[in-house]
N, C-alpha and C positions, 0 to 999 in steps of 0.2 A: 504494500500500500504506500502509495507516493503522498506526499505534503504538497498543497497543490499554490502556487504561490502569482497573488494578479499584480499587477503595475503598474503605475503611472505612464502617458506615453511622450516620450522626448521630444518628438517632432511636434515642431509646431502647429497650430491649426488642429491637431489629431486629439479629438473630445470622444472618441468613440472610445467603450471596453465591451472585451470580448466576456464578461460576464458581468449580469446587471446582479442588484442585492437579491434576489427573488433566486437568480441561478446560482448562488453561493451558497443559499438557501439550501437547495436540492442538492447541493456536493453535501453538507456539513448533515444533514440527516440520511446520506448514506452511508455515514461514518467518516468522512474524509476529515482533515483539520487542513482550512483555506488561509496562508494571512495573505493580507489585502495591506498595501501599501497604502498609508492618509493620502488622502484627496484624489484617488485614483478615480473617481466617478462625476467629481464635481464637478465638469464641462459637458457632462451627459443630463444634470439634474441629479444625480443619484450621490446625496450626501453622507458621509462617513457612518453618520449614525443608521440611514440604513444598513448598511455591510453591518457592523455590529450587532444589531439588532439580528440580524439574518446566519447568526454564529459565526461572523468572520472575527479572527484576531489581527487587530491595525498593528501596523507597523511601520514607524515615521519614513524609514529613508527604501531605496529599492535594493541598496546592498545589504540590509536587513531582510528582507526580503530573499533574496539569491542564498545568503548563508541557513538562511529556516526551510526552503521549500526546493523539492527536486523536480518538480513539473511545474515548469513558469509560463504564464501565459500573458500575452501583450497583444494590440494587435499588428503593431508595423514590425516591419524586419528588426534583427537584432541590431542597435547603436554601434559601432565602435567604442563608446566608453562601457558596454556591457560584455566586450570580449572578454578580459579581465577577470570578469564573475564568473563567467560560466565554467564548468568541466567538466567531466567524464560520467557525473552523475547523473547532471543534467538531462532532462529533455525540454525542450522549449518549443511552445505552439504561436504562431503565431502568421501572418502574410509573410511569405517570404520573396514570393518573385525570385526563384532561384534559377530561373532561365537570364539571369541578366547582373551584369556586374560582376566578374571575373572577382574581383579582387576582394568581394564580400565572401566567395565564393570559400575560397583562401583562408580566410577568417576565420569564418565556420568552422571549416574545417581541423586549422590549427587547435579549435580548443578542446576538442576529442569529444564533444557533446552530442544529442540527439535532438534533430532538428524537424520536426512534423509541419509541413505546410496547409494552412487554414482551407486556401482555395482549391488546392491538390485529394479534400476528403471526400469520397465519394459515397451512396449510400447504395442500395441491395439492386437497384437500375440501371446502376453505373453512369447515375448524376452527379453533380457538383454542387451536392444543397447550402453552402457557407456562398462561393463563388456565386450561385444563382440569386442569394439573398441579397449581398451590395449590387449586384446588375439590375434587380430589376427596381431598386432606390436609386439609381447613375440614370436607369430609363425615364425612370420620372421627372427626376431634378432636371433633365437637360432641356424635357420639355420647358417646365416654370421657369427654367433660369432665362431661358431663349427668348422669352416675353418680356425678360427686363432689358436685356441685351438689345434689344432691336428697338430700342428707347435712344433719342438724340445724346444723353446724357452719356450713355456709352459706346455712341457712336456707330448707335442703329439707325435706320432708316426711317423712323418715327411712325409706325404702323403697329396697332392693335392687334396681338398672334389669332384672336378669336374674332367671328362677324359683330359688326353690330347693326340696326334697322337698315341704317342705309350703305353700308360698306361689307365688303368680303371679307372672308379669313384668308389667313396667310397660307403659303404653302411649305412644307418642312417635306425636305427629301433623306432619307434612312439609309447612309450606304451601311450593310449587314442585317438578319434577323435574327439573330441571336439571340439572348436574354433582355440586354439592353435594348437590342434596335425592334423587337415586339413591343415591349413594354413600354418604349418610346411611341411607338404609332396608335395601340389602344388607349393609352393615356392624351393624345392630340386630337386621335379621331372624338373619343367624349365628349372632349372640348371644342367640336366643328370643326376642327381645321384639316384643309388640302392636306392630305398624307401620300409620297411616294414612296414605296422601298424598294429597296433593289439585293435583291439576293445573292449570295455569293455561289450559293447551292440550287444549281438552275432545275436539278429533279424535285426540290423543294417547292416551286413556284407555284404548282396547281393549290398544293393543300393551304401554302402560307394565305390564295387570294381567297379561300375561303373563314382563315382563320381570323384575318386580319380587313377583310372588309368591313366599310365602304373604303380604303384603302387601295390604292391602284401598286401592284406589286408584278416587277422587271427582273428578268433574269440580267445580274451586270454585267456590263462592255461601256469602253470608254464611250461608243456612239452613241449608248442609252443615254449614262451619266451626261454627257456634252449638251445631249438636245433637253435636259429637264435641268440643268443648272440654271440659264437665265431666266428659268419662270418661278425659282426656289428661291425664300427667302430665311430658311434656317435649313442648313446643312449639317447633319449629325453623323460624325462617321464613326460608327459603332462596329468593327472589325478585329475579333480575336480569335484565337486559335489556339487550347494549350498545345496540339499536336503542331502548330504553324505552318499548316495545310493552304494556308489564303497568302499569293505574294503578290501585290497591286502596289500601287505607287499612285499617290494625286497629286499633279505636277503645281507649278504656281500657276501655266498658263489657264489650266481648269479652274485651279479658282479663279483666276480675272474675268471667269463668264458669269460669275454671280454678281448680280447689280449693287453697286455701291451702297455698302450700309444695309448689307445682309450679313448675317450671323453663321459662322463655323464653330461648330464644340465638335471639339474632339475629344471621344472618348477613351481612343485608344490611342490615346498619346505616349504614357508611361512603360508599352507594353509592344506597341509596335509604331515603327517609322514608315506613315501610308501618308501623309497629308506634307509636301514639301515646306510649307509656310509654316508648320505648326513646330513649338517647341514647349516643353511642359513649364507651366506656372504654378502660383500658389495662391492660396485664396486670401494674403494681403494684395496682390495684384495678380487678379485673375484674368484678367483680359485684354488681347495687344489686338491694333489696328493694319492690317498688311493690304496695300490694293485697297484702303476703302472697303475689306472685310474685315470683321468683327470676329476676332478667334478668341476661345474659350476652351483652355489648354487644361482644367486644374486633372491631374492624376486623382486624388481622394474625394472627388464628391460627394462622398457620403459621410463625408465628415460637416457636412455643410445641415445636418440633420443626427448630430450625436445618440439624441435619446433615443429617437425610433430607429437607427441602423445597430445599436447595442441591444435593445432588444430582439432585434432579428438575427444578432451572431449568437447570442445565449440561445434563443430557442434551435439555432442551431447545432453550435456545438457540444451543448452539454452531455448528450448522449457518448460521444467521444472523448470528452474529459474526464467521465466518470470510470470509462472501460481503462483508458490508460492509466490512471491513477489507481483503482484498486484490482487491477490485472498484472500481471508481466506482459514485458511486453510481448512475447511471443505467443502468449494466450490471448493478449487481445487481439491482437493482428490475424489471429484463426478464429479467434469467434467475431471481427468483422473485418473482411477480408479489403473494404472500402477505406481502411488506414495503408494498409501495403502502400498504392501508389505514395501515400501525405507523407512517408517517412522518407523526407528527401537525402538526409546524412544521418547515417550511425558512427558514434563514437571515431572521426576523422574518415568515413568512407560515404563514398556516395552510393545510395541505393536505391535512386530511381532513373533509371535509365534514359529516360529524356533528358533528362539533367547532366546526366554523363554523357554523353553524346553530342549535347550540345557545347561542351563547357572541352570537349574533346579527353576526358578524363575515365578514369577504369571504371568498369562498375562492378559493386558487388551486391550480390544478391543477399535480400536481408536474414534470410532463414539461416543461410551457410554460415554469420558472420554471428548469428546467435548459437547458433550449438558448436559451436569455438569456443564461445563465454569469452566472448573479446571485451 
């Protein structure tokens, strides 16, 4: 049985925890002992005395923290000033994004600790329910954000995203349908507004235009995209891949066919390089002007909505925090086999093979590397 240990998170802007007092709740009456770092919820709403209340034990600093509990959970990747804490006992949950940044990769792995990626957990369908929960909050926000966006103030076009008596709705074009780029279109369509998406996955197209109606849905090519960009006035380019199956490219000259003082969010900024003008921001300055478009680059949007995106990681992950901390790990990974992919490094080895593959590094299989007792 592991001590299960939550955290305050270092990046700025990031209000979100991967467990509200309610899911600390549920660890501590299954026997676990949770401490919870002060003030780790207060950007969520979720003040100290709940966690207390809830059977957590506070504990002021997070290197109190690190030295009390062997399963930490956070939601952003691990800091550089937390390499130091971690080691070999460790496991740590949290976003990792371990398709990207070599040199974190390195990190990791020097501290000989166990690394489980949030978005990488799959359940009995072999979905991605943590990864599905922030997309389809990224699908909504980009809608509402896109309404203020196209406001003169920031350098929109000064047009209402919904009709009103005497004026039309806007029209928002959807490159992907993915979690995001659905959720972005039923969420617009509600709202009245021109919806086009365009799909990555052209076998896809019959069912998405009945999914997704009154919505008009395009199997993608640049001649699709070319001829619907200058009637589009919010551009959402919603395109991920964990296998990185999708390689597209939006040049600057495609976007100079969006009429001046229309709005780009891109959502896959942080994750993939599809939109040439686009470069990730942060939500002190979340939006630059290229060409008289409007881009909307921030990587964590869902940080833009703390309390309700913490509670959609707790109802998610607690079922997986409860298995790894009162299992071994090789019992939990056999009685739910939807952690194998999420355990991207054991003890300095890589053991999810997209990761190794991509990172050009060995891979070892997790089973092998347990019955070693490494």
């Amino acid at each position: 049985m592991l001590e299960v240990g939550l955290v305050r998170e270092i990046k700025p802007y990031e209000g979100r925890v991967m467990l509200t007092p309610e899911g600390v709740g549920l660890l501590v009456r299954s026997g676990l002992t949770v401490y919870v770092e002060q003030g780790v919820g207060e950007k969520a709403g979720f003040p100290d005395l709940q966690y207390e209340r809830a059977g957590a034990v506070l504990l002021p600093t997070m290197e109190k923290v690190f030295e009390k509990a062997r399963l930490i959970i956070q939601v952003q990747p691990p800091h550089p000033v937390q390499f130091e804490l971690l080691n070999e006992n460790h496991i740590l949950l949290s976003f990792m994004t371990l398709t990207h940044q070599a040199e974190r990769i390195l990190n990791l792995l020097n501290t000989k600790s166990t690394f489980v990626a949030a978005e990488l957990l799959q359940d009995e369908h072999g979905r991605y329910p943590v990864l599905t929960g922030v997309s389809e909050i990224a699908g909504k926000m980009s809608v509402f954000l896109s309404a203020m966006l196209l406001t003169p103030p920031e350098g929109g076009k000064g047009i209402l995203l919904t009709a009103t008596e005497v004026t039309r709705p806007a029209t928002i074009t959807i490159l992907g349908a993915g979690t995001v780029g659905r959720t972005a279109c039923k969420t617009a369509t509600d709202m009245g507004v021109n919806v086009n998406v365009l799909t990555l996955k052209p076998e896809k197209a019959d069912s998405l235009k009945k999914e997704l109606h009154p919505a008009k849905v395009f199997s993608y090519s640049d001649e699709v995209l070319e001829k619907l960009l200058p009637q589009t006035d919010v551009f959402i380019v919603a395109v991920h891949s964990l296998k990185k199956e999708f390689d597209i490219r939006i040049s600057r000259r495609q976007v100079q066919l969006l009429e001046k003082g229309s709005v780009l969010i891109d959502v896959s900024v942080a994750l993939s390089s599809i939109v040439e003008t686009s470069h990730a921001t942060n939500h002190d300055q979340p939006s630059f002007v290229v060409d008289g478009v409007v881009h909307y680059c921030v990587p964590n949007m869902a940080a833009l909505v703390p309390q309700t995106a913490s509670r959609v990681l707790t109802k998610k992950l607690v079922p997986y925090v409860k298995l790894l901390a009162l299992k071994e790990l090789k019992e939990a990974l056999l009685e739910e086999p939807g952690l194998i992919p999420a355990v991207g490094i054991y003890k300095g080895k890589i053991t999810n093979r997209m990761v190794a593959d991509y990172h050009s590094q060995d891979f070892y299989n997790i089973f092998e590397l347990l019955e070693m007792n490494l």
